[in-house]
C-alpha positions as CSV (number, residue, x, y, z in Angstrom):
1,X,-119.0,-51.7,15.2
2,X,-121.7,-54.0,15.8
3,X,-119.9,-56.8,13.4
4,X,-116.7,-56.2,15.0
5,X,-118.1,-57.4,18.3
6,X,-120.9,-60.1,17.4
7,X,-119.3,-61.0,14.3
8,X,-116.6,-63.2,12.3
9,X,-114.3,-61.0,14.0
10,X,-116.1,-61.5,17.2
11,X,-113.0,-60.8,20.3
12,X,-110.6,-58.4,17.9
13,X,-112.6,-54.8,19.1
14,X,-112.2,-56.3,22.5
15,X,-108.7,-56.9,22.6
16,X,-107.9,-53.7,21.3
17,X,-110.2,-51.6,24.2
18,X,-109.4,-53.4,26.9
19,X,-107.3,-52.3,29.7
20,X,-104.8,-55.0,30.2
21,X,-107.0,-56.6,33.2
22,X,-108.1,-59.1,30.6
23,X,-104.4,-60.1,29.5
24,X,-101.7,-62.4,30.4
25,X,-99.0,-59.2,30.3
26,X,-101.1,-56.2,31.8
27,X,-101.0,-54.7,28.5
28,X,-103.8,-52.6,27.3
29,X,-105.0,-53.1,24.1
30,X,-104.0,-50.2,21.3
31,X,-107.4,-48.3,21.1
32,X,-108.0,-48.0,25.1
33,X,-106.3,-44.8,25.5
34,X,-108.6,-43.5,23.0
35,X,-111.5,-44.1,25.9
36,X,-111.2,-40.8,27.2
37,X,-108.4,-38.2,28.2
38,X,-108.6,-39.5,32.3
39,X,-108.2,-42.8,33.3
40,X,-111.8,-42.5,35.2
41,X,-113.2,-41.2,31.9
42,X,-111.7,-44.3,30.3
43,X,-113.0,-46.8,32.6
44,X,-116.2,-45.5,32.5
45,X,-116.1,-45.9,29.0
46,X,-115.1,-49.3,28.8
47,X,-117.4,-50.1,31.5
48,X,-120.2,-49.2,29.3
49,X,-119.0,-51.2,26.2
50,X,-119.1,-54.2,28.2
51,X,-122.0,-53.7,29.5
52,X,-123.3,-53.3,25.9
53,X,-121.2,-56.3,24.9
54,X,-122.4,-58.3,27.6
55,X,-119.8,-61.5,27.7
56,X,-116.6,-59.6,26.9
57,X,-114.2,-61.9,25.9
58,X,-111.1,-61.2,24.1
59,X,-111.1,-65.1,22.4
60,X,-111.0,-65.2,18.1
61,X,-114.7,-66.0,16.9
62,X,-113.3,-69.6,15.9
63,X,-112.9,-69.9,19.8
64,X,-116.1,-68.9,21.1
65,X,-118.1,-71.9,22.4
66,X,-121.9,-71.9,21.3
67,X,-122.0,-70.6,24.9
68,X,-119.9,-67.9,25.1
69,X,-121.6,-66.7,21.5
70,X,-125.2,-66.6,22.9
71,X,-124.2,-64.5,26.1
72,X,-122.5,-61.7,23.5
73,X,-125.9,-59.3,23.7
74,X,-124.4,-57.0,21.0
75,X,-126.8,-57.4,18.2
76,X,-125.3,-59.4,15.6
77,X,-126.1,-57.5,11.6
């Protein structure tokens, strides 16, 4: 999981967990209903990936500034 985030692939974990309050459509990504059975249970879930994240962004790696790389806090393997 830790390449997903921090990695080459840095942005596609995110996408897919995130709740739609990240996207232009509202959509939630195709893994966040597997955050919990409630919808508190699942933001608390997601709250604590991107707290482990730390700069959750749902850009490709090839998009991340220099910037927005050091601020991810997930270690990178």
């Amino acid at each position: 999981m830790v390449i997903l985030v921090n990695g080459d692939d840095a942005g596609a974990l995110m996408r897919r967990l995130d709740d739609g309050s990240s996207t232009d459509d509202g959509e939630p990504g195709n893994m966040y209903k597997n955050l919990g059975s409630t919808a508190e249970e699942r933001q608390e879930n997601l709250a604590t990936i991107k707290e482990w994240v730390g700069n959750w962004s749902l850009k490709r790696s090839e998009d991340l500034t220099d910037e927005e790389r050091a601020e991810i806090t997930a270690v990178r393997e």
